[in-house]
C-alpha atoms as a printed R data frame, in Angstrom:
    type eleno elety resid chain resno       x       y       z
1   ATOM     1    CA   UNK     A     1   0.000   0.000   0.000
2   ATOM     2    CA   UNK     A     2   1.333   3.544  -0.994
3   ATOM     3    CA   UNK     A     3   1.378   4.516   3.002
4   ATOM     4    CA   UNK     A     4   2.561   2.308   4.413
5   ATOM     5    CA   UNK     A     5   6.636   1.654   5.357
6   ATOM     6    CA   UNK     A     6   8.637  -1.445   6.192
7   ATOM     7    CA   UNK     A     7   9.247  -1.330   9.685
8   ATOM     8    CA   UNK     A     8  12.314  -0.981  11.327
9   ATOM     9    CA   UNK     A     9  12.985  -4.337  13.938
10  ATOM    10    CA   UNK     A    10  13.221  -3.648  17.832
11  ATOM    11    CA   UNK     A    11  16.334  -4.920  18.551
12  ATOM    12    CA   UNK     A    12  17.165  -8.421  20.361
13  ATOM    13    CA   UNK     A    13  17.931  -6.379  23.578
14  ATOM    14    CA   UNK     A    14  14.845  -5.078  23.876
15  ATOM    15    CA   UNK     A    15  15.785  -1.088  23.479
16  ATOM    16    CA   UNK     A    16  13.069   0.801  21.855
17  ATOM    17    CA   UNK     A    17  14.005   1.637  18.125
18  ATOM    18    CA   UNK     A    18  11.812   3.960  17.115
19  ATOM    19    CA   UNK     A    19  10.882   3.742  13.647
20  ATOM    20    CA   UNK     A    20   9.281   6.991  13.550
21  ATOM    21    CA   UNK     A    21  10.617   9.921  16.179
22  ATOM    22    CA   UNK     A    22   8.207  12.282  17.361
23  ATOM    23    CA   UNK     A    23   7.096  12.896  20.884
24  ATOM    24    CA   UNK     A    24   8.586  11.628  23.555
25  ATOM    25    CA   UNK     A    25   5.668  11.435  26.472
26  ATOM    26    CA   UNK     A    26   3.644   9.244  23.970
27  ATOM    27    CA   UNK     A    27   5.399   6.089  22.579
28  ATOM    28    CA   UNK     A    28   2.870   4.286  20.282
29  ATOM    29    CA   UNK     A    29   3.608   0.301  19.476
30  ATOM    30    CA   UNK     A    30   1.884  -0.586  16.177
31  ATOM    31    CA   UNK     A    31   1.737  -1.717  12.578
32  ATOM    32    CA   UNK     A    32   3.467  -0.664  10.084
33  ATOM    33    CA   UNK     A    33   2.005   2.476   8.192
34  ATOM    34    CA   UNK     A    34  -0.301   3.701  10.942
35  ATOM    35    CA   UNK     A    35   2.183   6.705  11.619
36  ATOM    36    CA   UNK     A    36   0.270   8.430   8.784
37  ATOM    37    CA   UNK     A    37  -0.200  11.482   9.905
38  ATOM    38    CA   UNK     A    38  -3.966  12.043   8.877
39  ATOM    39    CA   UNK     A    39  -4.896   9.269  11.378
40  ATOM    40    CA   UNK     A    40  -4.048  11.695  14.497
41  ATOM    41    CA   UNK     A    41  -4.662  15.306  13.367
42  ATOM    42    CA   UNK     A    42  -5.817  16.912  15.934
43  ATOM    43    CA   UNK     A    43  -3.202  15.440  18.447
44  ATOM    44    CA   UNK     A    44  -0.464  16.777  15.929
45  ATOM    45    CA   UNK     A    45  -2.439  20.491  15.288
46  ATOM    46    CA   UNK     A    46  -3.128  20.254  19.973
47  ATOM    47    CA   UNK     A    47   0.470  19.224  21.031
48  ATOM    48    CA   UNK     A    48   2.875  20.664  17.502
49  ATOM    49    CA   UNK     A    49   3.898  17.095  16.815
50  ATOM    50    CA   UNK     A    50   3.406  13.175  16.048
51  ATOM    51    CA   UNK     A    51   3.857  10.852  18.575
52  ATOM    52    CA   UNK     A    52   7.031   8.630  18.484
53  ATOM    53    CA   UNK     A    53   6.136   5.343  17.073
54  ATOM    54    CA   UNK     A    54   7.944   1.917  17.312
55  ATOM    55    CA   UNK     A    55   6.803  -1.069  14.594
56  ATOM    56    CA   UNK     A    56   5.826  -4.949  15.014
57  ATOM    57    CA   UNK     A    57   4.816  -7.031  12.207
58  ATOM    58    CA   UNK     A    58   2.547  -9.268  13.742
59  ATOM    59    CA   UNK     A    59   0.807  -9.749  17.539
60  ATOM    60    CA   UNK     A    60   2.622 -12.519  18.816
61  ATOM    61    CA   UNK     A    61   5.886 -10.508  18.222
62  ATOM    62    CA   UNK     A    62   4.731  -7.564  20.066
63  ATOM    63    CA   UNK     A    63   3.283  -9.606  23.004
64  ATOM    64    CA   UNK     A    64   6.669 -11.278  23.332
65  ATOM    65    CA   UNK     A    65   8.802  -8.014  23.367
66  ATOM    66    CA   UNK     A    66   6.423  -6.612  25.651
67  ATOM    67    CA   UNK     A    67   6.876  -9.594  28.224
68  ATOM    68    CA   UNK     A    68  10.240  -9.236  27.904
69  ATOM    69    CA   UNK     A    69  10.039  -5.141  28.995
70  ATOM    70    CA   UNK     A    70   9.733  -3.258  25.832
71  ATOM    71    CA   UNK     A    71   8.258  -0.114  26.969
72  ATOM    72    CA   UNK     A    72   5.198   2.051  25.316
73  ATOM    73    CA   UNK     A    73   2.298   4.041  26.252
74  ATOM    74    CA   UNK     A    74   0.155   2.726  23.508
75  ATOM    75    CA   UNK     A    75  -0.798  -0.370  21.999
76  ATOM    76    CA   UNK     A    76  -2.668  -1.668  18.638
77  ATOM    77    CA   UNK     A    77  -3.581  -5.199  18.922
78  ATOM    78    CA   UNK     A    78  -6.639  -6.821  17.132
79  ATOM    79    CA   UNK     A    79  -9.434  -8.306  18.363
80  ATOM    80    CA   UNK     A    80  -8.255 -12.199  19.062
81  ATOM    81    CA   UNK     A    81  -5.525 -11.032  21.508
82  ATOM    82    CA   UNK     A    82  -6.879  -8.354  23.837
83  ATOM    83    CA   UNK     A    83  -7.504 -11.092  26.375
84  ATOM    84    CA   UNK     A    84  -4.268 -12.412  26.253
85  ATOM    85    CA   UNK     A    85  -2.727  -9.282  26.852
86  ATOM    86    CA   UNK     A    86  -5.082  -8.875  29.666
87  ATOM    87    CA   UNK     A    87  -4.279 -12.082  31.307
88  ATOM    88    CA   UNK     A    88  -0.776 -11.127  30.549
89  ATOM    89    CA   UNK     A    89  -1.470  -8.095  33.104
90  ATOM    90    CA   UNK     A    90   0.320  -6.066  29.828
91  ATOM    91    CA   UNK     A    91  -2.858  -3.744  29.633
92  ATOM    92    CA   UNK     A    92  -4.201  -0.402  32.091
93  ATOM    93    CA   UNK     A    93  -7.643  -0.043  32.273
94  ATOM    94    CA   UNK     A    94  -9.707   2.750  29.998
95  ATOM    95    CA   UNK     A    95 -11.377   5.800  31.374
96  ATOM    96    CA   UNK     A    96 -14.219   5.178  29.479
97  ATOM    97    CA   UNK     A    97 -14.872   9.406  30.810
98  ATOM    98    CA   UNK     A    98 -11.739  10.617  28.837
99  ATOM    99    CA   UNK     A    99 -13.220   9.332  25.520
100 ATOM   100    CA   UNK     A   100 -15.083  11.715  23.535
101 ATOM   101    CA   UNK     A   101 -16.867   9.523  21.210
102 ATOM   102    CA   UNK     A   102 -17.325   6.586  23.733
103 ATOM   103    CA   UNK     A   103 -20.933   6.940  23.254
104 ATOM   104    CA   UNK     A   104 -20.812   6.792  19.646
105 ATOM   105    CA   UNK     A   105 -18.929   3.396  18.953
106 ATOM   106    CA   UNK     A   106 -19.628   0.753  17.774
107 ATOM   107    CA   UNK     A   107 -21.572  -0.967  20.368
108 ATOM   108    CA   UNK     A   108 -20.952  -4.417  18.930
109 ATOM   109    CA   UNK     A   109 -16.878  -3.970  19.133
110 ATOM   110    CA   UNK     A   110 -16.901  -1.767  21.962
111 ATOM   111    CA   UNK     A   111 -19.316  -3.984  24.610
112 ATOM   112    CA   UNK     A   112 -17.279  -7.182  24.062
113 ATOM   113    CA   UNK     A   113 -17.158  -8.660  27.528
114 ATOM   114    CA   UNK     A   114 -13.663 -10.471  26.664
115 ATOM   115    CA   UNK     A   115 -12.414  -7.072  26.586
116 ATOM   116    CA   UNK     A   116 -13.738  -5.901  30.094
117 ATOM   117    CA   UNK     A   117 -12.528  -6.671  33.892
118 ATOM   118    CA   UNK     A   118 -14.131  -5.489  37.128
119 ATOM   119    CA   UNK     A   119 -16.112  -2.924  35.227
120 ATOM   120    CA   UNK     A   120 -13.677  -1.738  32.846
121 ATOM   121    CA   UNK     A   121 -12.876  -1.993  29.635
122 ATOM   122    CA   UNK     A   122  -9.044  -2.778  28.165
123 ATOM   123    CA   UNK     A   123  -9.862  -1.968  24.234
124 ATOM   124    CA   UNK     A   124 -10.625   0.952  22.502
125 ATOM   125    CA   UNK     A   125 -11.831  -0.186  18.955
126 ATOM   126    CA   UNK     A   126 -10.521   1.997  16.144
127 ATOM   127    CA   UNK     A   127 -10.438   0.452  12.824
128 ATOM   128    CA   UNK     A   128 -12.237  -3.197  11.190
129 ATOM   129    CA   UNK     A   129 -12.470  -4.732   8.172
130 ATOM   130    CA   UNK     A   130 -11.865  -7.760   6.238
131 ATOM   131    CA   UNK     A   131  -9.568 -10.571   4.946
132 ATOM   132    CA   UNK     A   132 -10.807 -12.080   1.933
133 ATOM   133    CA   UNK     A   133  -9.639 -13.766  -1.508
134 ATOM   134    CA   UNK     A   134  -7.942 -10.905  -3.575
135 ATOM   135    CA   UNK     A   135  -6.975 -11.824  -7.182
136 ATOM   136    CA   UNK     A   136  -5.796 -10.222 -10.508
137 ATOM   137    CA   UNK     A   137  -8.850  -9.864 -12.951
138 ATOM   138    CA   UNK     A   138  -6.543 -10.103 -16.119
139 ATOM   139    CA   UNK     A   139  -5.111 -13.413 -14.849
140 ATOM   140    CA   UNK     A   140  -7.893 -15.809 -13.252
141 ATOM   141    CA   UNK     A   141 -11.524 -15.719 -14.286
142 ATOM   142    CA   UNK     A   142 -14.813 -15.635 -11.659
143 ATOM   143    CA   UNK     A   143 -14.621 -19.512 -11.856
144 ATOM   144    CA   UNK     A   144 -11.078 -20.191 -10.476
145 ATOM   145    CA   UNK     A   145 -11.844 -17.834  -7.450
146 ATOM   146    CA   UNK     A   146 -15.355 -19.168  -6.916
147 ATOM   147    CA   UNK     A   147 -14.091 -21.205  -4.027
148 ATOM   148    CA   UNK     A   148 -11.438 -20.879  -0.810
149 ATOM   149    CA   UNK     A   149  -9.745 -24.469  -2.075
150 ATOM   150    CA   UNK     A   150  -8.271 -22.607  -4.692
151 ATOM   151    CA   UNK     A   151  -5.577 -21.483  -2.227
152 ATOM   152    CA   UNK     A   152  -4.643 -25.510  -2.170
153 ATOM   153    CA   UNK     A   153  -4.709 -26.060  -5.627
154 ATOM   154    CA   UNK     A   154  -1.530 -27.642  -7.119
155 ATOM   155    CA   UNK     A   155  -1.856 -25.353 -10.369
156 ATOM   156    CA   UNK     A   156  -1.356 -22.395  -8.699
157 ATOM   157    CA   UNK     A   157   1.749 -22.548  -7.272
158 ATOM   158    CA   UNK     A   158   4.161 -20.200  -6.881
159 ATOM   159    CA   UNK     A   159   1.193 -17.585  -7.897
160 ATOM   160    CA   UNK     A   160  -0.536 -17.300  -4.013
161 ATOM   161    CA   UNK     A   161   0.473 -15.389  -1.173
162 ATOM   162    CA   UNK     A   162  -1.389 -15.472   2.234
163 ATOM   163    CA   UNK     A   163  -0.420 -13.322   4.988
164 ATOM   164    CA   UNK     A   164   2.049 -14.130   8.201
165 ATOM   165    CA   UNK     A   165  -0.484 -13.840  10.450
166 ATOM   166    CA   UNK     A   166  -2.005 -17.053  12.489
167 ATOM   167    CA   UNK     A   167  -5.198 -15.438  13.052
168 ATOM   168    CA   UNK     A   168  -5.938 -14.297   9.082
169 ATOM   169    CA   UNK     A   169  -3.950 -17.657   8.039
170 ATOM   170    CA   UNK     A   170  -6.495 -20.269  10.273
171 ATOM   171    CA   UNK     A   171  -9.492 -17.909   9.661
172 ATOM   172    CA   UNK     A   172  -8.919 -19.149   6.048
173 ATOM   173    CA   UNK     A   173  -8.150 -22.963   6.879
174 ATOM   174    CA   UNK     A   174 -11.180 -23.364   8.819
175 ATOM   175    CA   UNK     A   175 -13.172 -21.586   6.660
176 ATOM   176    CA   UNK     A   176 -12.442 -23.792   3.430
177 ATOM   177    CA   UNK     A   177 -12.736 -26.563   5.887
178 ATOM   178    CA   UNK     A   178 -16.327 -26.038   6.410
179 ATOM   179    CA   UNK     A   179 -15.691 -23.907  10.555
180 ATOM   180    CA   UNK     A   180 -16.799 -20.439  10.349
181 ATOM   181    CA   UNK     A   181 -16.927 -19.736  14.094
182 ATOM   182    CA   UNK     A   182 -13.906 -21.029  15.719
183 ATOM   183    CA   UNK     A   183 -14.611 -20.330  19.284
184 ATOM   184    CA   UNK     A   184 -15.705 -23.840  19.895
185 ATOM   185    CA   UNK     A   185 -13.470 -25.938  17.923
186 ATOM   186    CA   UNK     A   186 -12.209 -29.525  18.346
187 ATOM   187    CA   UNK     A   187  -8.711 -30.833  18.216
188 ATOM   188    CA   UNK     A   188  -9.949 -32.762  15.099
189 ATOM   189    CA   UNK     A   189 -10.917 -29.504  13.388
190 ATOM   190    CA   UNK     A   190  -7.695 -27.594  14.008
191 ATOM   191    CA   UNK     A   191  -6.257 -31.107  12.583
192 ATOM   192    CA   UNK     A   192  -7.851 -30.316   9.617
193 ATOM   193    CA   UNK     A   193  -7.146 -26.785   9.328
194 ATOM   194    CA   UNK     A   194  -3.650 -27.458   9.832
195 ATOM   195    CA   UNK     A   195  -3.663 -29.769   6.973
196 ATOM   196    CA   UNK     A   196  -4.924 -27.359   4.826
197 ATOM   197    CA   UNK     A   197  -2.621 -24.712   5.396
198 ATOM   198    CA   UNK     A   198   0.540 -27.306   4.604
199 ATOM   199    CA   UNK     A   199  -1.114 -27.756   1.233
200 ATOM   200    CA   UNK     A   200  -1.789 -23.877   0.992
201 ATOM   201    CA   UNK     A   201   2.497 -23.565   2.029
202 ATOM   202    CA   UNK     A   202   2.948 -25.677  -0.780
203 ATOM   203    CA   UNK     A   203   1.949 -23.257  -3.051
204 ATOM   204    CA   UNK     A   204   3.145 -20.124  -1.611
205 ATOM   205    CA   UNK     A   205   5.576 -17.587  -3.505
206 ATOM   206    CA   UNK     A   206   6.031 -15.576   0.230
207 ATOM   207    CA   UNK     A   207   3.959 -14.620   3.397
208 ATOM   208    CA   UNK     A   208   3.515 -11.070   2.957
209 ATOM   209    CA   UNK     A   209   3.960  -9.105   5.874
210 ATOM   210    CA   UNK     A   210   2.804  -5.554   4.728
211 ATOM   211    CA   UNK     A   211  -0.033  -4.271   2.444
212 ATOM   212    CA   UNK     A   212   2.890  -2.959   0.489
213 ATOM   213    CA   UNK     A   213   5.105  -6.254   0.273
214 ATOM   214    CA   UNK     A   214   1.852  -7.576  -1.012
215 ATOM   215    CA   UNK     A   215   1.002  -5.076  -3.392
216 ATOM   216    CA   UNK     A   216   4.258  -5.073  -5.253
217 ATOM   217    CA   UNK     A   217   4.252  -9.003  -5.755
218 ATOM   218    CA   UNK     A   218   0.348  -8.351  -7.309
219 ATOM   219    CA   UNK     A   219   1.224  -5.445  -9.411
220 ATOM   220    CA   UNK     A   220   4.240  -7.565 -10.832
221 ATOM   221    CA   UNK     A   221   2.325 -10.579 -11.492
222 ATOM   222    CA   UNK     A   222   4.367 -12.435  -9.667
223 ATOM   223    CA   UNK     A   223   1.051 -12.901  -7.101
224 ATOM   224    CA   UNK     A   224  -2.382 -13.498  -8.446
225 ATOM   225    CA   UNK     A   225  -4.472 -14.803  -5.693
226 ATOM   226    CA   UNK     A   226  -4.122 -13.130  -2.310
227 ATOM   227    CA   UNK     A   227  -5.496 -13.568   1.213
228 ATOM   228    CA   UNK     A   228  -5.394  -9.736   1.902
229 ATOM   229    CA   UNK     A   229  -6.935  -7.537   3.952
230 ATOM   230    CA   UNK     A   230  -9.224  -4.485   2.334
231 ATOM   231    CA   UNK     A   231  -6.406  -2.262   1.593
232 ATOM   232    CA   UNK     A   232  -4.515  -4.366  -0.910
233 ATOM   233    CA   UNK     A   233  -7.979  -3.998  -2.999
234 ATOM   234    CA   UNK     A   234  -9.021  -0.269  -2.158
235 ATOM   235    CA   UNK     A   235  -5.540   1.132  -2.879
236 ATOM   236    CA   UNK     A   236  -4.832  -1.266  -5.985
237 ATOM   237    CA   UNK     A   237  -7.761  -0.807  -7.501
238 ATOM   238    CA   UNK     A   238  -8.106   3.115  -7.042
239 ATOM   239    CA   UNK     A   239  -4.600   3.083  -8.723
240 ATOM   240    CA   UNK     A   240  -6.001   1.713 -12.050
241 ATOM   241    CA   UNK     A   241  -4.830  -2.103 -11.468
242 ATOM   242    CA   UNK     A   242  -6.718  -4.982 -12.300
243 ATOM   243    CA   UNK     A   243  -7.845  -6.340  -8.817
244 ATOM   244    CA   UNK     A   244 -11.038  -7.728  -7.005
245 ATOM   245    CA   UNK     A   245 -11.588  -8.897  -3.573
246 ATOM   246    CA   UNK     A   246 -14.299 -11.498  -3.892
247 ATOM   247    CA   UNK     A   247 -16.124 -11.969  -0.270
248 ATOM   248    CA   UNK     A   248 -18.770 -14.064  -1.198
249 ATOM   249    CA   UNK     A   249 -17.057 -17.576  -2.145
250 ATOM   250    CA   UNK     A   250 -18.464 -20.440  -1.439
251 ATOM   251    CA   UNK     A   251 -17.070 -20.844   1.863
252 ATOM   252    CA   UNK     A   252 -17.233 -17.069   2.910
253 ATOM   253    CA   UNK     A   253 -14.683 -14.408   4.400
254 ATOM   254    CA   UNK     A   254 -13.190 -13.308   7.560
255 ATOM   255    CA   UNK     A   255 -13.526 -10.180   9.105
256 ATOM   256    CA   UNK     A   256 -11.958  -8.717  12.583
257 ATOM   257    CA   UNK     A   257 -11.335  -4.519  14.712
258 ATOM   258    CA   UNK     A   258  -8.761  -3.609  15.935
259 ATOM   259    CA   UNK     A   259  -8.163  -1.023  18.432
260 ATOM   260    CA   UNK     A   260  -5.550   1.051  20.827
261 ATOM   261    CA   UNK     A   261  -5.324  -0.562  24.507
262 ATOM   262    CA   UNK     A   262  -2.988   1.328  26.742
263 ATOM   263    CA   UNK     A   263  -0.243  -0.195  28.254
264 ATOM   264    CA   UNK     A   264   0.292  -1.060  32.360
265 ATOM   265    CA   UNK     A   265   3.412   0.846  33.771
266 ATOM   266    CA   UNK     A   266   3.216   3.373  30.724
267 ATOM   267    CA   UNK     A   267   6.052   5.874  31.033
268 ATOM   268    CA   UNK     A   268   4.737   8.694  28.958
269 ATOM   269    CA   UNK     A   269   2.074  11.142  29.879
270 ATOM   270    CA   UNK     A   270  -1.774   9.926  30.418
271 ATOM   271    CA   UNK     A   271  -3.445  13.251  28.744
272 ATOM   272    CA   UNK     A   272  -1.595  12.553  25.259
273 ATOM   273    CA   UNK     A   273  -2.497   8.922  25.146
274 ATOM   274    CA   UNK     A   274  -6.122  10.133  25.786
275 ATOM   275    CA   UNK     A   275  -5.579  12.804  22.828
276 ATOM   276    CA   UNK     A   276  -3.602  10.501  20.630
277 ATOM   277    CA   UNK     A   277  -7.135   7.955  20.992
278 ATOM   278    CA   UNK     A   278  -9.554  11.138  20.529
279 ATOM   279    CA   UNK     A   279  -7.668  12.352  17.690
280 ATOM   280    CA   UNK     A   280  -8.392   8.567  15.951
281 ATOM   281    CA   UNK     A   281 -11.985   8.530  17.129
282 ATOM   282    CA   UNK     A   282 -12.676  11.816  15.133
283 ATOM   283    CA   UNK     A   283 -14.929  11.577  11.949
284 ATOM   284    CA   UNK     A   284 -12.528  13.310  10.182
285 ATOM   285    CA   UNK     A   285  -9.804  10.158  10.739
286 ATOM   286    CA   UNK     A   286 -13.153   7.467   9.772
287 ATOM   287    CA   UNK     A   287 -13.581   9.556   6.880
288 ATOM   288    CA   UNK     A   288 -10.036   9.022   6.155
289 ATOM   289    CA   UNK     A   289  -9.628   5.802   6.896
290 ATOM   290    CA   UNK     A   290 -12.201   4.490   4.900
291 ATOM   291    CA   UNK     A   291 -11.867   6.505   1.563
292 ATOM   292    CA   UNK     A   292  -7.722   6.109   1.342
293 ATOM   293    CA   UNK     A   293  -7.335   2.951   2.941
294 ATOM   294    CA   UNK     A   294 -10.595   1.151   2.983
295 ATOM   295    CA   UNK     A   295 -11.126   0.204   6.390
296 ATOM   296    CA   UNK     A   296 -14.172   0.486   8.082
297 ATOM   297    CA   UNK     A   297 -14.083   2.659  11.421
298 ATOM   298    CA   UNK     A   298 -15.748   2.013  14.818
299 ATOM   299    CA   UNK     A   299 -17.331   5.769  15.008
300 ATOM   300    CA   UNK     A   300 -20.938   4.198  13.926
301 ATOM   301    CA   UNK     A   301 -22.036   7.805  14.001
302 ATOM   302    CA   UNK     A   302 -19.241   8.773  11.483
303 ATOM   303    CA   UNK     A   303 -19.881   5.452   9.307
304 ATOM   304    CA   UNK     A   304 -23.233   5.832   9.557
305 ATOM   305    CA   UNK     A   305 -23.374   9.418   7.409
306 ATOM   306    CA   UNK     A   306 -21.405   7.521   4.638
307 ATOM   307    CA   UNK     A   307 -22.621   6.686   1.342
308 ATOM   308    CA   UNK     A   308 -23.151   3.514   1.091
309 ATOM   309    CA   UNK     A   309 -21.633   3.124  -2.786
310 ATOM   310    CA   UNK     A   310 -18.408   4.304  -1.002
311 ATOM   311    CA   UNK     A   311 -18.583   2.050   1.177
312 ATOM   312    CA   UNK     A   312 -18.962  -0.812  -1.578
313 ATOM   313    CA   UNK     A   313 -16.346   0.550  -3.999
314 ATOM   314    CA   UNK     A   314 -13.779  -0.222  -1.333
315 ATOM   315    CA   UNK     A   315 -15.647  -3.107  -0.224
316 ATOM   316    CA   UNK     A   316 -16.967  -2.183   3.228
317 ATOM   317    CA   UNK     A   317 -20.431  -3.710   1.742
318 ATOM   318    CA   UNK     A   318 -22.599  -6.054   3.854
319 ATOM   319    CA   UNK     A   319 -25.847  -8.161   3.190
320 ATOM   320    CA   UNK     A   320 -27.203 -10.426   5.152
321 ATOM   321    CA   UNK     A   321 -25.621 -13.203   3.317
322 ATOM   322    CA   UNK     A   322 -21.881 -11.811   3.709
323 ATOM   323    CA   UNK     A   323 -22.287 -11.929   7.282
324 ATOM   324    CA   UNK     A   324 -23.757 -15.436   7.206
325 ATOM   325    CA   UNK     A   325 -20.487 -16.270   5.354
326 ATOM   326    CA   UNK     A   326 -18.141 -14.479   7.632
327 ATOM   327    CA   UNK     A   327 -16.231 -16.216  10.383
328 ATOM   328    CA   UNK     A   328 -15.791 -13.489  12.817
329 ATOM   329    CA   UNK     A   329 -11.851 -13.168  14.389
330 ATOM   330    CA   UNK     A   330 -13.425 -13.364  17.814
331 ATOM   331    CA   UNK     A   331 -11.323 -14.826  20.985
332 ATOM   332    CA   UNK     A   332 -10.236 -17.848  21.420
333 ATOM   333    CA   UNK     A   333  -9.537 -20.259  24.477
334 ATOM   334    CA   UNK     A   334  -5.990 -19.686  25.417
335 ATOM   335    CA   UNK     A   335  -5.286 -23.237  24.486
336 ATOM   336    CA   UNK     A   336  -6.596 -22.963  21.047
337 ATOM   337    CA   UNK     A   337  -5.198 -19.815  20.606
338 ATOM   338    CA   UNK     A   338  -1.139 -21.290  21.461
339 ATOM   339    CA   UNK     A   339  -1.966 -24.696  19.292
340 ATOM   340    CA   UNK     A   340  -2.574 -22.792  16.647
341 ATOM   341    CA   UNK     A   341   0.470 -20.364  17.060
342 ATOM   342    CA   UNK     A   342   2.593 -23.760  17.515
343 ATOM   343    CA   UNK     A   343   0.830 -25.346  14.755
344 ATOM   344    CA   UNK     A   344   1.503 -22.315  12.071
345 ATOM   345    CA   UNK     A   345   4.987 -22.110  13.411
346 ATOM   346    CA   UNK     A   346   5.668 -25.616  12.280
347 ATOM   347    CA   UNK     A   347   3.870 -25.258   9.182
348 ATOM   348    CA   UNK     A   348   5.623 -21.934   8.171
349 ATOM   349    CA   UNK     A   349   8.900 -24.149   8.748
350 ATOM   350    CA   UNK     A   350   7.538 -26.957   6.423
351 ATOM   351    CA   UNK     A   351   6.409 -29.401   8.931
């Protein structure tokens, strides 16, 4: 994606390297690309800059530096690991008081009850959307994309890319295993999603770790078919290439929130973390968030005043049927939730 940047590693000692300088008293530990500037205006036009910003690439990474005694103010996880950063005791409590727009979220993201202890909640939702088969027009036709098996199949090898994420990678094994709500699942439907993904491996040119790692392969050719978030398709597509994200397959999508959570023993100052999430919660950052990067945004108020062909040209469209065909990233058991992390991590190394 054209905003987003690699991100720079923290280093094996466990000193912060920022990737992106800015304020001191607010230390913000997140993807890759969400420095963009338009995401925080109003803390940038309140306090005269941007708040320093270090990267990770995917959860588990961050939760491990963390343990180990990284230290931030601020961080972005996604929906399936806000308990285990809870558990973790990695997470401060939310003044729900110090939120401007708390009354206008999303109530299904914000009321989660995995996200709340003693009263009070852990997660701020921010930003949601989708993962979902992504393919070059020019190159595959309506029938070889018609179903999630595709990802398996022999003949495209080389040609598929999935990202290096265990949470988007098993939301699309259980899926085209026939498990679209993996809060319940048995050890013999893991087995099976497991088995999947080491025929999916087999036919893998990389695990993309950025929208922008994965956009280059695609625009190349190198990549046709793509398990890829909304951006990869909103940004492509507004850019003239030939791209479509295809939700309604016969086994479905996958959809997830994230959100900012701040962080227990936070060094940097309380007010500015409180700005920093105000500043994302303004309509003018869903506005932004949705037309440049094709995310949906938890401000239902904001989202609501949309038009709704916006909404579908960066496909932030729902029908009754998408959601029937969506398994939802919800939490998982903390069991599950390390099998599959072991699981993937053997997979990934060809086992």
């Amino acid at each position: 994606m054209k905003h987003l940047r690699n991100a720079l590693l923290v280093s094996a000692s466990m000193v912060a390297s920022a990737a992106f300088a800015g304020d001191p008293e607010l230390v913000v530990f997140d993807w890759a690309g969400y420095e963009d500037p338009e995401f925080y205006v109003n803390f940038t036009e309140k306090h005269g800059d941007a708040p320093t910003f270090a990267f990770f690439s995917d959860e588990e990474e961050a939760f491990q530096k963390l343990r180990a005694g990284f230290k931030a103010d601020a961080a972005h996880p996604c929906s399936q690991s806000v308990p285990k950063w809870m558990d973790a005791g990695l997470l401060a409590p939310i003044d729900p008081s110090k939120i401007t727009e708390w009354d206008n979220l999303e109530p299904g993201f914000r009321d989660i009850k995995a996200y709340w202890k003693d009263g009070k909640p852990y997660f701020v939702p921010v930003d949601w959307g989708n993962t979902a088969m992504t393919y070059n027009t020019e190159l595959l036709k309506p029938e070889d994309v018609q179903s999630l098996k595709a990802f398996a199949d022999p003949k495209h090898a080389g040609r598929v890319s999935i990202g290096d994420s265990v949470d988007d990678a098993y939301a699309l094994a259980f899926l085209a295993t026939g498990v679209n709500d993996w809060t319940n699942v048995t050890d013999a439907q893991i087995d099976a999603a497991s088995d999947f993904l080491r025929q999916v491996h087999q036919n893998l040119r990389a695990y993309w770790t950025s929208g922008s790692e994965l956009a280059q392969m695609m625009q190349s050719g190198e990549v046709y078919l793509a398990w890829a978030w909304n951006e990869t398709f909103a940004t492509m597509s507004a850019e003239g290439h030939p791209i479509a994200m295809k939700r309604d397959t016969d086994e479905g999508s996958s959809s997830w929130v994230c959100g900012y959570s701040k962080l227990a023993d936070a060094p940097g100052s309380d007010d500015k973390f409180y700005d920093f999430v105000n500043a994302w919660l303004a309509p003018r950052t869903a506005d932004y968030i949705v037309s440049a990067w094709g995310y949906g945004h938890s401000n239902a108020k904001a989202m609501d005043k949309m038009n709704v062909e916006d909404l579908a040209a960066v496909g932030l469209e729902t029908s009754d049927n998408l959601r029937a065909g969506t398994l939802w990233q919800a939490p998982t058991s903390p069991e599950v939730r390390e099998r599959l992390i072991a699981d993937f991590e053997k997979i990934k190394a060809g086992f």
